[in-house]
N, C-alpha and C positions, 0 to 999 in steps of 0.2 A: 411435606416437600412435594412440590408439583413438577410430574415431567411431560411435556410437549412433545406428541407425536405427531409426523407430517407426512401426509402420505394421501397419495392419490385414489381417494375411495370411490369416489363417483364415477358412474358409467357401468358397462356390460364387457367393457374386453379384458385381453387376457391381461391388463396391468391393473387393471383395479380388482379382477379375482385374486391375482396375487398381493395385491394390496390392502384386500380384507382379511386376508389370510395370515397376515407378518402383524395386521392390528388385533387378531386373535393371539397372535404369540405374544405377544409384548401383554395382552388380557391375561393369558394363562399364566405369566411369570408373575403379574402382581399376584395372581393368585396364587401362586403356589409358593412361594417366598415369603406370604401373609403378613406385609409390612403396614400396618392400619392407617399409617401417618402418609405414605407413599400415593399423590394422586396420579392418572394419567390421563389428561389432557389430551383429547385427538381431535386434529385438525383436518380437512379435508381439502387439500390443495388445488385440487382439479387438474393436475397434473402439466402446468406450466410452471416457468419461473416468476413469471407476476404473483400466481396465487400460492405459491412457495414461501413468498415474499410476505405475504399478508397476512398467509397460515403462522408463520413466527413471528410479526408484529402481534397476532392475536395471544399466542399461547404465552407469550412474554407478558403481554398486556396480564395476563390473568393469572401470572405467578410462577412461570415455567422457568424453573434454575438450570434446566440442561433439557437439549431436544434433541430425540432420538428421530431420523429422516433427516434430508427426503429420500427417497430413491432414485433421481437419476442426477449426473454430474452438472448439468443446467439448472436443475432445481435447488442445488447446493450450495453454487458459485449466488445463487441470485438471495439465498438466506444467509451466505456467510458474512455480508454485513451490517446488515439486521443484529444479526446473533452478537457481532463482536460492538457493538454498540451500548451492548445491554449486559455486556461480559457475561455472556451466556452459550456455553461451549455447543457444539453440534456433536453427533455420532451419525454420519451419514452411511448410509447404505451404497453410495454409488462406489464403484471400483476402477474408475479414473482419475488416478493419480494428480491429474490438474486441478480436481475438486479441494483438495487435501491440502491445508496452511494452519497458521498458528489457533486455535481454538477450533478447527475443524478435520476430528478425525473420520477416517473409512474403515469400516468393519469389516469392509468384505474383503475376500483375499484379492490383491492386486494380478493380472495378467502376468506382467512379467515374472513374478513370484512363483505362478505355476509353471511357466515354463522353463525358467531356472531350476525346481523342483526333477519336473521333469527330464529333460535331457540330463543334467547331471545322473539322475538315475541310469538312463540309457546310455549313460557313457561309460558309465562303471562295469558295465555288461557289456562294453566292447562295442558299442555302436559309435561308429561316427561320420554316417557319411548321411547329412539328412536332406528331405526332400519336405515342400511344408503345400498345404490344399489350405487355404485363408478364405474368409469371407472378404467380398472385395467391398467392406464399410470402415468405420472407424476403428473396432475393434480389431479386424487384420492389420492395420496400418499399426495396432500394436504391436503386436504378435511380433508381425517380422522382425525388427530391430533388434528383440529380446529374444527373437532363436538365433541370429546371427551373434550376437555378445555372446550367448549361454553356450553357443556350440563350439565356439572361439575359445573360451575359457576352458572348456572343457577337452580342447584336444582335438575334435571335428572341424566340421568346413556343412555348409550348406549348398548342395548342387543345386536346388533346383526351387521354385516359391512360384503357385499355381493361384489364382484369385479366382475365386467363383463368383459371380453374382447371387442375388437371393433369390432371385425367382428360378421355382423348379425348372421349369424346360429352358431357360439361360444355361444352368449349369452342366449339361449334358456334355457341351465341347467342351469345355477345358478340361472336363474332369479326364475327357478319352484323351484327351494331348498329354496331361499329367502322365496316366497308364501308360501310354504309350511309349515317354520318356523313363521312365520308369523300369518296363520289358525290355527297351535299350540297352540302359545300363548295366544289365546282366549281364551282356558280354564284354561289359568293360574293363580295366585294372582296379578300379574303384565305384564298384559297384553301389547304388544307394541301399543302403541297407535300413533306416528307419523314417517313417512317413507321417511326421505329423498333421493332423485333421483339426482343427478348428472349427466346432462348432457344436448346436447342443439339439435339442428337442426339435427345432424346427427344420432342421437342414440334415442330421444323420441317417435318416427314415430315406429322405430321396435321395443323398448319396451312395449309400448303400449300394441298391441294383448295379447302379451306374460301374461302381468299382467293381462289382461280381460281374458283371458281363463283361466290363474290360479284363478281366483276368485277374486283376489286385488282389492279392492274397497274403493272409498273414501269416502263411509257412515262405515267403520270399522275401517278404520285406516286413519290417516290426512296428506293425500302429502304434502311435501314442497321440494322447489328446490333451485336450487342456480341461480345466475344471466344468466346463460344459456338459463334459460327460456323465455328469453327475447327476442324472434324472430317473425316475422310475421308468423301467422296462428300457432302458436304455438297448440292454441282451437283444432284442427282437431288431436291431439292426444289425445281421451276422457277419457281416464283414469284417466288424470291429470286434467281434467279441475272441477275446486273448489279447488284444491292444492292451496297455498301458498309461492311468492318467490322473493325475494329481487330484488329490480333493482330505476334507475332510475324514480322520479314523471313524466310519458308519457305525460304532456302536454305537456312541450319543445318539447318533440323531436316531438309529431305529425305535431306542427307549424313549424319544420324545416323539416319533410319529404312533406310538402306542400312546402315552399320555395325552394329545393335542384330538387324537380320534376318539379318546373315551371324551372326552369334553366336550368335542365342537359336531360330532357324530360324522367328519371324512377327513380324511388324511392333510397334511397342510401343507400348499405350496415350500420349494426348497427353501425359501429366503426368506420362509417366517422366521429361522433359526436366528439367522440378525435379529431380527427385532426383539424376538426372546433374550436371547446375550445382552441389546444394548439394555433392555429396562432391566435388566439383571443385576448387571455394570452402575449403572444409575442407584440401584434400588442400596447394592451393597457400599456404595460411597456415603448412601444418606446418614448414615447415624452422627459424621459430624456437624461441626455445628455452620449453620448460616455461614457463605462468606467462604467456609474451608473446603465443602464439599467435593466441588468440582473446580480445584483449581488446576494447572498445568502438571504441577508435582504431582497433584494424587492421580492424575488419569494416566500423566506416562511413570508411574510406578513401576521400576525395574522387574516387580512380581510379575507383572502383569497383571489377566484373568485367567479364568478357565470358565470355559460355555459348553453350550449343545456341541458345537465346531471345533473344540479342543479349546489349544493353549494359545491366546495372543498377547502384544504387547502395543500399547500405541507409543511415536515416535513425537519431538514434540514438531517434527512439520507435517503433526499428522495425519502422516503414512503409518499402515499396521504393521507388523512383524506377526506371523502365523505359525502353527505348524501343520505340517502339510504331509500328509501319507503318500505313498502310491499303492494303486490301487489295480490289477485285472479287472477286465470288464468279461463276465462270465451271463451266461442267457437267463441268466435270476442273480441278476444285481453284481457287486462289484466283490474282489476279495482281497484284503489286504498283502498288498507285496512286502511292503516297509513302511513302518509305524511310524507316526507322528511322535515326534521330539517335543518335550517342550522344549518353547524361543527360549536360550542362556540369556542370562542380564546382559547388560552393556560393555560393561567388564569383562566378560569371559570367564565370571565364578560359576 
């Protein structure tokens, strides 16, 4: 059984180190799983939707019954017809919901999922009066929508939703207009009381200062974040650390950044754990026969799986179903609030 992986290998920046990194996971899962019959096929996309396109004409061409990739939500949309051509299902890494139709699931956890996660957490703890710092790209234009729904359902109201630009010295004003409305509200009847941040490795580090010299503290008002937070040394941006933020239960993955570093001799990007899970996923459907493997029934399997990243379930307009912990963010990594669930069946057994 042959699986097609798609993925943006070539070049020097940071999406192809991350993308040699999730092709070493999906390596280390054939090996450690040691299915002899199980090939993997990697394709080098060059990280457009053209050569997305061509990478899964190839791996098809050459035997590939299910393909794990690509990684972004344009390079999905531009293989999911390719794939359903050849009724050959996808497990795409991208976590944009528009990616995701019938033979094309997404692995990763979805935005609105973590922020559902979290505010409901934060609401049960009596928080409800939120203020939200977005990137002002496509992923904020998530966000918002789904802290307004999640805070709505949960009993709160959102005062306030702040966009920042990506570039460092852009962000400086809004962030002090944010603070500033923020110190305001202090003296109000309804005070903001929790402040979610959106954002991850590249933007926490220069937010930081900005918010410690505006005064933004997290004995006043209660950080929370989104799955972003989920990076090493996160702790070394003090502002956030005592925040609160959705992600995977960290003991997986700590016992696979110990196996992936005795292997590959450094640690592996966050999002090789996908690629481990999908050829996991793939590797543990193979034992049927031709034809049965990967059909609709067996991938949206009310079991689900269990991976590095816990318990998931694929949906058949495949979207995931996850479970999702919450987490403190402490100055050496993160600590479990509350534990990932596994996803119930459909049913509610």
């Amino acid at each position: 059984m042959r699986i097609g992986m798609l993925l943006p290998l070539s070049g020097f920046g940071p999406q192809a180190a991350t993308a040699r990194g999730m092709k070493q996971g999906g390596e280390l899962a054939l090996f450690e799983l040691d299915t002899p019959l199980v090939q993997l096929i990697v394709k080098d996309d060059g990280g457009t939707a053209q050569g997305a396109a061509q990478a899964a004409t190839d791996a098809i061409g050459e035997g590939a019954e299910i393909l794990v990739g690509p990684l972004t939500a344009e390079a999905t949309v531009a293989v999911a017809p390719v794939a359903r051509q050849a009724n050959v299902p996808v497990l795409s890494f991208s976590n944009d919901r528009r990616a995701a139709g019938p033979g094309v699931y997404l692995m990763s956890v979805l935005p609105e999922q973590e922020v559902e996660r979290i505010v409901a957490y934060a609401a049960a703890r009596g928080k409800r009066r939120f203020a939200a710092l977005l990137p002002d790209d496509g992923y904020g234009q998530v966000i918002e929508p789904a802290l307004h729904r999640a805070a709505q359902r949960h009993g709160g109201s959102v005062a306030a939703v702040t966009r920042y630009p990506l570039t460092a010295n852009a962000m400086l004003e809004p962030v002090r207009m944010l603070a500033d409305g923020l110190r305001q509200s202090t003296d109000t009847v309804a005070p903001v009381d929790t402040l979610l941040v959106a954002g991850g490795a590249e933007v926490l580090p220069q937010i930081d200062p900005i918010l410690t010299y505006s005064g933004v503290r997290g004995d006043t008002v209660q950080f929370i974040g989104t799955g972003g937070w989920d990076y090493p040394n996160a702790g070394r941006a003090q502002a956030f650390v005592g925040g609160w933020y959705p992600g995977p239960d960290p003991h997986g993955w700590r016992d696979y950044v110990q196996r992936f570093s005795r292997t590959f001799g450094q640690p592996p990007p966050r999002l090789s754990s996908l690629a481990y899970d999908a050829v996991s996923i793939a590797i543990t459907l193979s034992s049927a026969e031709p034809g049965q493997r990967f059909t609709t029934e067996t991938l949206t399997r009310p079991a689900g799986f269990t991976g590095i990243d816990g318990h998931l379930r694929f949906r058949a307009d495949g979207l995931s179903e996850r479970a999702i912990a919450v987490l403190e963010l402490q100055t050496f990594g993160g600590h479990v609030l509350d534990p990932a669930q596994s996803v119930p069946p459909p049913d509610g057994r």
